[in-house]
C-alpha positions as YAML, in Angstrom:
chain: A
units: angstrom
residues:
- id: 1
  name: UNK
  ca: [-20.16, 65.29, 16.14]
- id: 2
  name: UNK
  ca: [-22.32, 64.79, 13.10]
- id: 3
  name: UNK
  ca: [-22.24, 61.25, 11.28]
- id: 4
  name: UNK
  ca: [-22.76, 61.79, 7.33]
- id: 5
  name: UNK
  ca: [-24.45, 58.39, 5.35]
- id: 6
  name: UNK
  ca: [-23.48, 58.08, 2.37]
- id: 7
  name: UNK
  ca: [-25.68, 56.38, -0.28]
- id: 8
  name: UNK
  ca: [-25.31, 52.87, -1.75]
- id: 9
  name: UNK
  ca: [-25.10, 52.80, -5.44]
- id: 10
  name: UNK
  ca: [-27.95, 51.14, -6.48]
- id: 11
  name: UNK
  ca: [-27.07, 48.49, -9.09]
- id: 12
  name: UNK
  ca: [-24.06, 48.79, -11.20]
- id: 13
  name: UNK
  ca: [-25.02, 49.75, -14.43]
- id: 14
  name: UNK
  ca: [-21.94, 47.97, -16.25]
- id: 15
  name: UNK
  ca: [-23.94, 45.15, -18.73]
- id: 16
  name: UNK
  ca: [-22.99, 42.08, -17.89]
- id: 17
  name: UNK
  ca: [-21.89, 42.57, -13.91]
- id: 18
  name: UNK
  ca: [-25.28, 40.72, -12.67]
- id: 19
  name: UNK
  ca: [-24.70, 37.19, -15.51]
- id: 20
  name: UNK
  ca: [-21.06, 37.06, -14.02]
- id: 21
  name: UNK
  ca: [-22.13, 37.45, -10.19]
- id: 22
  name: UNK
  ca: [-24.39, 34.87, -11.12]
- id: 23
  name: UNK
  ca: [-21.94, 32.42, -13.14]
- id: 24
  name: UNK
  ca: [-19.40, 32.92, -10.33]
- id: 25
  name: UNK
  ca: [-22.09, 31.52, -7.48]
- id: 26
  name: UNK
  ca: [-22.71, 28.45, -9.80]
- id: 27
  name: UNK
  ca: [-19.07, 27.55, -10.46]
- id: 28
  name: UNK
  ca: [-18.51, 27.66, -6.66]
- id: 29
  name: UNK
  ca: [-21.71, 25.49, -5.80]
- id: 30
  name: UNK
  ca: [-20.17, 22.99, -8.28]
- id: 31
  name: UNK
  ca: [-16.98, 23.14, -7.19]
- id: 32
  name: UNK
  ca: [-18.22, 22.10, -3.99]
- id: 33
  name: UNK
  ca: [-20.02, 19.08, -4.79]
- id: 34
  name: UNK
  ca: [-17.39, 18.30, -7.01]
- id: 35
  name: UNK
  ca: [-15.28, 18.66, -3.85]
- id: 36
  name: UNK
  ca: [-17.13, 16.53, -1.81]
- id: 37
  name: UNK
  ca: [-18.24, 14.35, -4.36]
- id: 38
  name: UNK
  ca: [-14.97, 13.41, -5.36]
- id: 39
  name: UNK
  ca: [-13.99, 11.63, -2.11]
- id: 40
  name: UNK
  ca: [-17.36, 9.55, -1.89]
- id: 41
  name: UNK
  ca: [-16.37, 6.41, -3.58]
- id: 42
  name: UNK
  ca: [-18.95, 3.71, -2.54]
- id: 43
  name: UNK
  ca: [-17.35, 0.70, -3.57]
- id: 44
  name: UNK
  ca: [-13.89, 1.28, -2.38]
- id: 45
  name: UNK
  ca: [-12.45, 0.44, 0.75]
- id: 46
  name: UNK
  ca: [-9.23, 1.99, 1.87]
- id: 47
  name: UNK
  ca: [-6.06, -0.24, 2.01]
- id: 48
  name: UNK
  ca: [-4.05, -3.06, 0.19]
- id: 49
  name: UNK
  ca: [-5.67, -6.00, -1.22]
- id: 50
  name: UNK
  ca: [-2.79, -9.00, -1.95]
- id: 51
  name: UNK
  ca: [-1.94, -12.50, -2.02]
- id: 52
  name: UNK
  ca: [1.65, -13.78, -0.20]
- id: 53
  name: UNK
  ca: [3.36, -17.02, -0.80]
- id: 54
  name: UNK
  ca: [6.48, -18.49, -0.15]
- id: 55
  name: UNK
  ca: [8.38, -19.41, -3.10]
- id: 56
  name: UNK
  ca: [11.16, -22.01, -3.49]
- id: 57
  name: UNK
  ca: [14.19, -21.82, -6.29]
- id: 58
  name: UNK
  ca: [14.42, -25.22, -8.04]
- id: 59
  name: UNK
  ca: [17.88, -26.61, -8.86]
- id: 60
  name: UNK
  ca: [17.03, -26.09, -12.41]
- id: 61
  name: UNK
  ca: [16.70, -22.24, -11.09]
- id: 62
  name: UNK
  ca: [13.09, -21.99, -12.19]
- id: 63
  name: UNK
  ca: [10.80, -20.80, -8.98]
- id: 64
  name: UNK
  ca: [7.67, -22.57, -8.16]
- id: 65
  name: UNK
  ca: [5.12, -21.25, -5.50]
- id: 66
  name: UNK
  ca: [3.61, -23.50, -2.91]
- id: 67
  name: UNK
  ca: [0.42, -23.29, -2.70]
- id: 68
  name: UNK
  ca: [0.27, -24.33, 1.11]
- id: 69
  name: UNK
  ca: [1.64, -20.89, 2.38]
- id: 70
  name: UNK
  ca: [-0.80, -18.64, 0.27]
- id: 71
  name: UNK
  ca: [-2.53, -15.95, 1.95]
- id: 72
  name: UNK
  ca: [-4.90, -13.78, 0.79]
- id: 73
  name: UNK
  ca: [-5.12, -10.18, 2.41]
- id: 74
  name: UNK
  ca: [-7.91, -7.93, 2.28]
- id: 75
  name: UNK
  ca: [-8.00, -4.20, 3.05]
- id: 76
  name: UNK
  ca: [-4.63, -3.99, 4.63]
- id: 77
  name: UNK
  ca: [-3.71, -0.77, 6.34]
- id: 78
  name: UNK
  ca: [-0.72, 1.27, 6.75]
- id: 79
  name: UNK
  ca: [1.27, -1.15, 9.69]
- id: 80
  name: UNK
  ca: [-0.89, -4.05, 9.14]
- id: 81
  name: UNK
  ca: [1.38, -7.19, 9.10]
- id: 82
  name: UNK
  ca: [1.06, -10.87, 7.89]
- id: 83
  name: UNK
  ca: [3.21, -13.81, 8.60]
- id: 84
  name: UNK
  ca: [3.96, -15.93, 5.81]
- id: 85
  name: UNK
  ca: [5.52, -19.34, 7.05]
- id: 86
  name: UNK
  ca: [6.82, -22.31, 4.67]
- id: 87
  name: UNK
  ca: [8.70, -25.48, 6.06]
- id: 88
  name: UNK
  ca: [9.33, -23.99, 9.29]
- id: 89
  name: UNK
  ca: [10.80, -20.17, 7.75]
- id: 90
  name: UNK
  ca: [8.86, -17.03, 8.64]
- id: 91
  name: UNK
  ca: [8.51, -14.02, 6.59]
- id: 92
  name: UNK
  ca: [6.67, -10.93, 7.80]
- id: 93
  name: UNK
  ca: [5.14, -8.43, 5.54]
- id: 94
  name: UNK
  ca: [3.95, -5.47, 6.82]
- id: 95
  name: UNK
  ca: [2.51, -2.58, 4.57]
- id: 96
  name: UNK
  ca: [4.41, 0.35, 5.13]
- id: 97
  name: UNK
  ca: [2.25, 2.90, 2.62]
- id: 98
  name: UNK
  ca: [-0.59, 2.75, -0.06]
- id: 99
  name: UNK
  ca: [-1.53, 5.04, -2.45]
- id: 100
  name: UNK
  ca: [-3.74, 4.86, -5.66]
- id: 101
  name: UNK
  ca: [-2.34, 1.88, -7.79]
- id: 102
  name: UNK
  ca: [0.59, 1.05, -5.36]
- id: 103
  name: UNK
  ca: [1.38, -0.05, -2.27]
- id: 104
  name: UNK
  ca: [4.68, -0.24, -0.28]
- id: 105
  name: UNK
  ca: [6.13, -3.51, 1.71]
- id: 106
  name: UNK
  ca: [8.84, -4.46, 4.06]
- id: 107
  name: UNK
  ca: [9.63, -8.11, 4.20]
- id: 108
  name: UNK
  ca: [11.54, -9.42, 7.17]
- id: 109
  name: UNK
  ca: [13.43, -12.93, 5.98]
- id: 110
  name: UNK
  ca: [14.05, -15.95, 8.70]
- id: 111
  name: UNK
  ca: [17.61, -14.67, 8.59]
- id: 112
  name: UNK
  ca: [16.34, -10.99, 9.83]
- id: 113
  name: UNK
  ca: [17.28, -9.22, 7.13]
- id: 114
  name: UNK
  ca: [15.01, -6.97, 5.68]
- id: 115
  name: UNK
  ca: [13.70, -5.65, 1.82]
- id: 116
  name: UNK
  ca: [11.22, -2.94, 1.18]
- id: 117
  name: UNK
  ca: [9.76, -3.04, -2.18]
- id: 118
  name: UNK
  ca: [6.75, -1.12, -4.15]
- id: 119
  name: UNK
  ca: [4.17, -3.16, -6.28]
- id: 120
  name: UNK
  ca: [1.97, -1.87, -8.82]
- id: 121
  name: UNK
  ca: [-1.68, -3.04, -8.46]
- id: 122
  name: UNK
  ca: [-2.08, -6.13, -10.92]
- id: 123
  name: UNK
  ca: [1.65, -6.76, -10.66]
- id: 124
  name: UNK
  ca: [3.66, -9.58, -9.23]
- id: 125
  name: UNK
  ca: [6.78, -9.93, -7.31]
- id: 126
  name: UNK
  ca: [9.16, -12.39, -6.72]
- id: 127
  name: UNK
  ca: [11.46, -11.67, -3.50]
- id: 128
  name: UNK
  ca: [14.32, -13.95, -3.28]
- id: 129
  name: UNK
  ca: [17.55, -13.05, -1.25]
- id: 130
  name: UNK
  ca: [20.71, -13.48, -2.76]
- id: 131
  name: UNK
  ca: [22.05, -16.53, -2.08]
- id: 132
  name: UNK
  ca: [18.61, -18.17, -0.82]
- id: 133
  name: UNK
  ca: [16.31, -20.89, -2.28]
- id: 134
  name: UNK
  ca: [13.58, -19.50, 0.21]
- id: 135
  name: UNK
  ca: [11.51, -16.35, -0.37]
- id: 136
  name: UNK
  ca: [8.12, -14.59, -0.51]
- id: 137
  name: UNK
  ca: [6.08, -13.60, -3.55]
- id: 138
  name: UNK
  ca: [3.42, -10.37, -3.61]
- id: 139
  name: UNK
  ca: [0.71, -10.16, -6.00]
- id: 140
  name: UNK
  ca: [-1.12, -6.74, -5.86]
- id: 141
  name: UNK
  ca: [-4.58, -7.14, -6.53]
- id: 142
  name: UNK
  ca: [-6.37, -3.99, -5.53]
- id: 143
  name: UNK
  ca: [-4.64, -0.17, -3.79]
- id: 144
  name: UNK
  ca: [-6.48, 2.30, -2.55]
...
């Protein structure tokens, strides 16, 4: 059995060929760092930044927030809850997803019914149950 070699082509004579081997490497080395680069964020930390308070419906039908059930959350992740508690009622947020700019909540009320809502970062909500003087308010401050 005889093996035959056959000869390599030495360099491909088309003009050109060699500059666009060359441009191809470089747009893949930067397209790596740009890769990798682009999920190094130093500053950020993952999660929800917000503040919670129970708010109360006047009888004029205005809402006021009291300032005695603020809390301020930092960071929160997916699951994370928070109690919220105002004259003896209990509200539970827990952060069911964040993405860039928003974040998604699902409030229990005292009465155990339950409200999912989405808030824009920078917004404000006001949840109030039908029918109730008693509810919770979200404001959004940071979603990563």
């Amino acid at each position: 059995m005889r093996i035959s070699v056959i000869p390599c082509p030495r360099r491909s004579r088309v003009p050109g060929t060699r500059r666009a081997i060359r441009l191809v490497r470089a747009a893949r080395i930067v397209g790596l760092f740009l890769l990798f680069g682009a999920g190094c964020h130093g500053g950020a930390t993952p999660g929800v930044t917000y503040i919670a308070s129970a708010i109360v419906k006047g009888t004029d039908g205005k809402i006021e927030q009291q300032e005695e059930s603020v809390v301020q959350v930092t960071s929160a992740l997916v699951e994370d809850g928070q109690e919220v508690v105002h004259q003896g009622n209990k509200f539970q947020l827990v952060v069911r997803k964040t993405s860039y700019g928003k974040a998604s909540f699902e409030i229990t009320f005292p009465d155990n019914s339950v409200h999912k809502i989405v808030i824009k970062a920078g917004e404000k909500k006001d949840i109030l149950p039908n029918g109730k003087i008693v509810g919770v308010q979200i404001e959004v401050q940071d979603c990563h």
